[in-house]
Structure formats: structure tokens, C-alpha cells
VOGU-3710 file (C-alpha; in Angstrom, 3 decimals, decimal comma):
1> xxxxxxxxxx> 5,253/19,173/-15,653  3,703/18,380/-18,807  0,424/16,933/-19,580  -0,274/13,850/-19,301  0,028/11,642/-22,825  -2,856/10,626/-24,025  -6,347/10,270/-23,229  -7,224/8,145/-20,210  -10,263/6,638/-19,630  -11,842/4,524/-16,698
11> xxxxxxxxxx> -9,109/2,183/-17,643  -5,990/2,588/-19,250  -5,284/-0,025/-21,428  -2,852/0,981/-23,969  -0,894/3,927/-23,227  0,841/5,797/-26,307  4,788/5,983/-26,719  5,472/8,984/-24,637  4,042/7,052/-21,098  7,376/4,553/-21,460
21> xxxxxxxxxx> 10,363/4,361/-19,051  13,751/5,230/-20,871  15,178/2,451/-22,408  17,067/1,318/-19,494  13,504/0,653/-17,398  11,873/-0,935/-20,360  10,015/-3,819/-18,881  8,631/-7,273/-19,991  5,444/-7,361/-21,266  4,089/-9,209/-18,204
31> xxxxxxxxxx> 4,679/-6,525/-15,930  4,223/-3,156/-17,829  5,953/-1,022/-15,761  6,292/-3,412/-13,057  10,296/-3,666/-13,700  12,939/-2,512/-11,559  15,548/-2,805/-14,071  19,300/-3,237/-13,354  20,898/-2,360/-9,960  20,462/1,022/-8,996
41> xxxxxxxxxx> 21,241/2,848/-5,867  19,184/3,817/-3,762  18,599/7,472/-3,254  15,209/9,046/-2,007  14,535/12,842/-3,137  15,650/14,694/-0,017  12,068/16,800/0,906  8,542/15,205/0,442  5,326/17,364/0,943  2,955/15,065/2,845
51> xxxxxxxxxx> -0,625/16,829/0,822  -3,830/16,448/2,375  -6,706/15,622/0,071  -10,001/16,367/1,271  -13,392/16,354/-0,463  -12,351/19,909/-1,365  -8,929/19,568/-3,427  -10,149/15,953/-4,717  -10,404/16,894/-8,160  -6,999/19,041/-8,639
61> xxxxxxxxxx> -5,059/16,222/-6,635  -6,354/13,314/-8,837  -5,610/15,559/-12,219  -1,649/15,743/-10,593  -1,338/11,967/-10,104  -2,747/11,299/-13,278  0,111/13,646/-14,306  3,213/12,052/-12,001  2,414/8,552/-12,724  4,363/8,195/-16,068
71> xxxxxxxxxx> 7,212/8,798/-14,225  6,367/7,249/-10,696  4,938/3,756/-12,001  5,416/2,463/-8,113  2,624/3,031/-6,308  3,184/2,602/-2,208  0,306/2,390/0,261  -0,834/2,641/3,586  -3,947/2,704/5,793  -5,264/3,990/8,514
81> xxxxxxxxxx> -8,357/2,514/10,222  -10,201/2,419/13,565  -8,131/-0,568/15,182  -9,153/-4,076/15,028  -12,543/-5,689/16,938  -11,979/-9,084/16,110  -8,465/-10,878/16,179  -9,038/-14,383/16,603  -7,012/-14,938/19,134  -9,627/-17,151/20,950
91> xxxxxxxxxx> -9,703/-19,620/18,622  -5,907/-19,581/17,112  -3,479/-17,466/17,887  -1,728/-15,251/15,187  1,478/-16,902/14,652  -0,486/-20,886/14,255  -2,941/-19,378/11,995  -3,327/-20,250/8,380  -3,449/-17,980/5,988  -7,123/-18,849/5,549
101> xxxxxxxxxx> -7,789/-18,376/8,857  -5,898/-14,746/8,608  -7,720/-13,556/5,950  -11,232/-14,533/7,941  -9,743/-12,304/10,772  -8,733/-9,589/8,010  -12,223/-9,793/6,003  -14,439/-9,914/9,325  -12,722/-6,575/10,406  -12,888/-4,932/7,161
111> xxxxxxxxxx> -16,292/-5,551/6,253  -17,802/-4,327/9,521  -15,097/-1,425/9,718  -14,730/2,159/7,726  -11,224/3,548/5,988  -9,970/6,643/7,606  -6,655/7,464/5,679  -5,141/6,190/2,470  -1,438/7,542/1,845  0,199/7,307/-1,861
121> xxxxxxxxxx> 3,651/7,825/-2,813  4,786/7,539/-6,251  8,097/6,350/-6,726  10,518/5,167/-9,829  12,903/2,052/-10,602  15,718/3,854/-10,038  14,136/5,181/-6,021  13,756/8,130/-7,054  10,002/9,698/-5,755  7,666/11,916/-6,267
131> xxxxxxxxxx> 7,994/15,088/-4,099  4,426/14,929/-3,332  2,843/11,805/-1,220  -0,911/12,302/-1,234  -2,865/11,257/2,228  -6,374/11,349/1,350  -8,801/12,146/4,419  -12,308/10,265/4,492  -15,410/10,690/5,516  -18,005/8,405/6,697
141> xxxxxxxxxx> -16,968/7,518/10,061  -18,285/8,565/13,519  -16,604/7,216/16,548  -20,079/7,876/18,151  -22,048/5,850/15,909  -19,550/3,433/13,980  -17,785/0,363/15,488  -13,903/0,740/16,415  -11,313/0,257/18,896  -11,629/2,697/21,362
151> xxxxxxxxxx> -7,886/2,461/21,934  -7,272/2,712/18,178  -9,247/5,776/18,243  -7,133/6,968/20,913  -3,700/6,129/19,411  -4,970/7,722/16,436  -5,773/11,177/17,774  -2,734/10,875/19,756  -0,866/11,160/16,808  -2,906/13,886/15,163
161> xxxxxxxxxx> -6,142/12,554/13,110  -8,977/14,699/13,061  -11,968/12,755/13,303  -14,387/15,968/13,037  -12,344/17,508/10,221  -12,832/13,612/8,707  -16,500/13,762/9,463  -16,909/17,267/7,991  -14,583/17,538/5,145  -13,347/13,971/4,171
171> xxxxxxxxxx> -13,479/12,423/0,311  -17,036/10,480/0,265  -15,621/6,469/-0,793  -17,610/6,833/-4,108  -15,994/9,654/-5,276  -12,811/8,451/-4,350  -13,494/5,372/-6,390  -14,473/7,206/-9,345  -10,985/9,650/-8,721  -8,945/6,096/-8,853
181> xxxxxxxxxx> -10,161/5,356/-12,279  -9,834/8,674/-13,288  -5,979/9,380/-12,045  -4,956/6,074/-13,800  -3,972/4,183/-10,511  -6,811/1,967/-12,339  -4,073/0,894/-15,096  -3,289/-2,764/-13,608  0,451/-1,907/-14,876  2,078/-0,458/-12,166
191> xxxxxxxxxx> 3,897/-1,950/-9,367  1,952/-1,955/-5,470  3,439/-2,027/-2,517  2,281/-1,803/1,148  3,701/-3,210/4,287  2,290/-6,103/6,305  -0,400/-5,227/3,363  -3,353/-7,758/4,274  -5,520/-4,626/5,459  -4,456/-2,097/3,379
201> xxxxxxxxxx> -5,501/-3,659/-0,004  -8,257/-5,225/1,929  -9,891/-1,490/2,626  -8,824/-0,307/-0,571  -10,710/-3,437/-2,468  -13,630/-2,400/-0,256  -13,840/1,195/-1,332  -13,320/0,619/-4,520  -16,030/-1,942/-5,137  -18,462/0,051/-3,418
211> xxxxxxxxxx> -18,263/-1,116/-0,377  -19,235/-4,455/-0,903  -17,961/-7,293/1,397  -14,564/-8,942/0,429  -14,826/-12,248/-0,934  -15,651/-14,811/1,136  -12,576/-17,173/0,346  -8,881/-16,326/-0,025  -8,339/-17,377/-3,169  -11,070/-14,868/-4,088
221> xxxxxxxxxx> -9,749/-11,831/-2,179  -6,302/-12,896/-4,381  -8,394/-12,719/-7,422  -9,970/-9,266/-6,537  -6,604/-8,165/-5,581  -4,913/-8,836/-8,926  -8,159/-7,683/-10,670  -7,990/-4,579/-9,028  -4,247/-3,904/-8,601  -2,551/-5,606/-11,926
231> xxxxxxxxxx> -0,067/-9,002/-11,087  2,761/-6,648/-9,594  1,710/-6,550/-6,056  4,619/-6,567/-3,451  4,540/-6,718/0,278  7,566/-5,333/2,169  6,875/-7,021/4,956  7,144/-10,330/3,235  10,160/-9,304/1,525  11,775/-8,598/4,869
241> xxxxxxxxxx> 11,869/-12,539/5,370  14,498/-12,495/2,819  16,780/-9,665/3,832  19,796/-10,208/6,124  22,159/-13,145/6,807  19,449/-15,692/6,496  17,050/-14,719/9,326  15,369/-12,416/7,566  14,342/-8,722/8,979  11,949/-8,672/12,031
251> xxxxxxxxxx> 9,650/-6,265/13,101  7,170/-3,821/12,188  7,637/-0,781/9,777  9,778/1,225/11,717  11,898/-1,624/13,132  12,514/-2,789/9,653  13,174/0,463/8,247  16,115/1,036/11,385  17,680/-2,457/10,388  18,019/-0,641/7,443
261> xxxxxxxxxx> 19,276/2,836/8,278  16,153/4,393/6,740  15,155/7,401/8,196  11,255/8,872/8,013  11,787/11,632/5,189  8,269/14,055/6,563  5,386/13,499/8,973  4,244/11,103/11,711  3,907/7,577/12,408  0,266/6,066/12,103
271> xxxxxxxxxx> -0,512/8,775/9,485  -1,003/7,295/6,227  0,536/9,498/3,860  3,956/9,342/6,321  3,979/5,642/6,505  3,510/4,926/3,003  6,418/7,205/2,333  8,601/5,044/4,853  7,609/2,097/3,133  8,736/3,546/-0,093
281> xxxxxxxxxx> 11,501/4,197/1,111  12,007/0,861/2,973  10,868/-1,146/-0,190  13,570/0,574/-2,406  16,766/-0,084/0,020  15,739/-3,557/0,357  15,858/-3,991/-3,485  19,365/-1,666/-3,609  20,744/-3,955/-1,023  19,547/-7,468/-1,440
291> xxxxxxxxxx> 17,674/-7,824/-4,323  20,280/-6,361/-6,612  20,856/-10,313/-8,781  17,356/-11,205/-8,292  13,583/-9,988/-9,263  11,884/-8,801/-6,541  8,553/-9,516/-8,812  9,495/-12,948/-8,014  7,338/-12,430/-4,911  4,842/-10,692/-6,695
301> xxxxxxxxxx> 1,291/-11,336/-5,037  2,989/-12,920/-1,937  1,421/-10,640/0,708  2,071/-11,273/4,409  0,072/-13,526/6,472  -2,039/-14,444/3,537  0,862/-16,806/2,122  1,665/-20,481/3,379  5,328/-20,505/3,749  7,126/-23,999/2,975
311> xxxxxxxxxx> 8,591/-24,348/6,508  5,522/-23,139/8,619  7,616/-24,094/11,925  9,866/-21,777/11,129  7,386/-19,106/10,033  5,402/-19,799/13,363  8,914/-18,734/15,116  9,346/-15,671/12,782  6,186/-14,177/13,871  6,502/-15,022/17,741
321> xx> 9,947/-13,398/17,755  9,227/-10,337/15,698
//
């Protein structure tokens, strides 16, 4: 591949010539490289390496996004954390909830709770990705000293984390922060995506501002969000309300990806790097197959459960029948 254009900084904020999309991507100014363009079809690359990045290979990984992303400007995430210890549910269940009273439920968990995995994979208007999705490892967290979900923890080794290789060889949070602003993932002009995303760019916000706790109102979290992340922020999950014959798609990642005939291209479920490949792949049929007259960047910053929804009574039935 070669080099990337250009010198970037903490911050890209005015890439040179060579960083644009051909002609037929070009974008409006709003969005940078936040366009999807006209129709395409949609058709992933047929083999994706799922690379671990540990403390180790930090360095060389964040010097090859920084090279892929003029041609991958979609950026599609996914977490992995240890489980849940508050949900709310004695006070409100999920599904009556406001999206205040969601993103109490998110921000209590992720304040008092530690990031395990991050996955990234890089993708293009036309579905086209990256044949590298980076799942980076980190440290920080010790089931025998940290709080979690014991069953979380379980699931999770289940389905192959290594907390001691975590513990021993994981990315420390602050150099992963200063790797984001380094591989230009900092830019604020590409395009996010994450499904059911409330906790994955809740973690991410967290590591990336040091740790800090979120903000203590939604609207703030929002703000952080599109401070952090640019305006082009998608959640498939949300999107999923708007797929099908009016009823929308139901389910969780896998469900949704079925209704859709999308197969998982390499790796596991509740692995990081693997799931934020499915939702890759996920987000771009939905856009081939529904969104094809439409913007998707309509729903732009509409992430799931943090949203009020003009017919909550419906809504409330979505989420008890998913």
C-alpha cells in the first residue's frame, strides 16, 4: 500500500487531495467522507484476518490504519466488557425506560466498569472492506480485584478471551488513546457505526478521555459523542427499525444479520474484532437493500435506546418482542 498522504497530526483537519474518494464517493461538505454515494451492491471481500493487537504490535498496527483509512472511511465497532452490574430493572424495566433513564443505566455501568476488547473494521461506500479487522486486547482488568458479572466473565471465556493474556499483555487505555489520535480515527470525518451502540461508544468515550466519568446528562454524552466521533455516527440496530415490510428487523446482531442472509465472514461471536466485522457487514446490506433512495445519514446520531421514538407505544412493543 502506499503511504499515507500527508502529515497527520493529533487531529486531522485538512487532509491534502490524494486522501479523497473517486469522484463518484465525493461527499458534501457536512459529512467529509461520511457519504455513501449512489446505490451500490453489496459485496464484502471474501477473507478477513481478525489481528490481535496487544501492547506489543500497538505501534505497527496503528501506523497500518493510519494507512487503510483513506480508503476505508467507515469505521465499525464493537465491545467487549465484563457484563452488566446494574440494569435498572428494579425501578423501570428496559422496554418503559426513557432514553434518559437508559443512558443512567449505560453511564452507571461504564463508569464503574473496565473495556476488555475493542474490534475495528474499515470498510468503503461501495462495501467493500478492509482485509484486516483489528481487535485490540486490554489491559487493566482483574476478575479478582475489578467489579463484573461473574456470568459475563464466564460467557466470555467460554468463547475464548484470555483474561491472563489481557492482564499480562493488553494495550494500557492511555496508550491506546494516544494510538487513536495518532492512526487518524481522531479525524471527526469518517462515518461510525456499532450495533445496539449505547455501550460501545460509551467505553470508547471513556478511554479516550482518560477515563473520566461520562457526562452526567444525555444530552452531554451526545455532545461528547459527536465531539469525539464527528456528526456521522450510525447505529445498526436503530436502523433495523426501518428495514422490512414496515415492522422493522428484530433481534440482536446475529438475528438481524440472518433476516438478512449475512453470514459471519471470520471468528467468534462475543469477540470484538468478529462482531464488528458482522456489523459491517450487516450495516452495508441494510443500505444495499433498503436504503438504496434514501440517506442513511439521515439517522445520523440516532443511537439505540438513547433516542425517544415518536410512537413510544409502539417502540415499548418493539423491544418486548425482539
Amino acid at each position: 500500500m502506499p503511504p499515507f498522504p500527508g502529515d497527520l497530526g493529533p487531529v486531522m483537519l485538512s487532509p491534502p487531495p490524494q486522501f479523497l474518494l473517486p469522484t463518484i464517493f465525493q461527499p458534501p461538505p457536512l459529512y467529509g467522507h461520511s457519504y455513501y454515494g449512489d446505490h451500490l451492491m453489496f459485496s464484502p471481500a471474501p477473507e478477513t484476518e481478525v489481528r490481535d493487537v496487544w501492547a506489543a504490535n500497538l505501534e505497527e498496527e496503528t501506523r497500518n490504519i493510519r494507512t487503510m483509512l483513506p480508503h476505508y472511511p467507515i469505521v465499525s465497532i464493537d465491545t467487549e466488557f465484563p457484563g452488566t452490574i446494574h440494569d435498572g430493572a428494579t425501578t423501570t424495566p428496559r422496554h418503559l425506560r426513557t432514553p434518559e433513564q437508559n443512558y443512567a443505566v449505560v453511564k452507571q455501568n461504564a463508569d464503574e466498569l473496565r473495556l476488555l476488547q475493542l474490534g475495528i473494521t474499515l470498510s468503503d461506500p461501495a462495501g467493500d472492506r478492509c482485509s484486516v479487522t483489528w481487535q485490540f486486547n486490554f489491559a487493566g482488568f482483574d476478575p479478582r480485584h475489578h467489579p463484573h458479572s461473574a456470568a459475563s466473565i464466564a460467557m466470555l471465556t467460554s468463547h475464548g478471551i484470555d483474561f491472563p493474556s489481557l492482564r499480562l499483555h493488553g494495550v494500557d487505555p492511555v496508550d491506546f488513546a494516544a494510538a487513536f489520535r495518532c492512526s487518524g480515527l481522531a479525524c471527526r470525518r469518517l462515518t461510525w457505526a456499532a450495533f445496539s451502540g449505547g455501550y460501545d461508544f460509551a467505553y470508547l468515550a471513556k478511554v479516550l478521555t482518560g477515563g473520566k466519568p461520562l457526562p452526567e446528562k444525555l444530552d452531554g454524552f451526545l455532545d461528547l459523542v459527536g465531539e469525539i466521533f464527528g456528526p456521522a455516527v450510525l447505529d445498526v440496530k436503530h436502523l433495523a427499525r426501518f428495514c422490512g415490510d414496515g415492522g422493522g428487523i428484530r433481534g440482536g446482531l446475529e438475528r438481524v444479520a440472518a433476516a438478512l442472509g449475512v453470514r459471519r465472514a471470520a471468528g467468534r461471536a462475543h469477540n470484538a474484532g468478529s462482531d464488528s466485522l458482522l456489523t459491517s457487514d450487516v450495516l452495508h446490506a441494510m443500505v444495499d437493500r433498503f436504503f438504496s433512495n434514501s440517506d442513511v445519514l439521515n439517522h445520523a446520531g440516532a443511537i439505540d435506546g438513547l433516542v425517544q421514538y415518536r410512537d413510544s407505544a409502539n417502540y415499548a412493543n418493539y423491544c418486548t418482542n425482539m
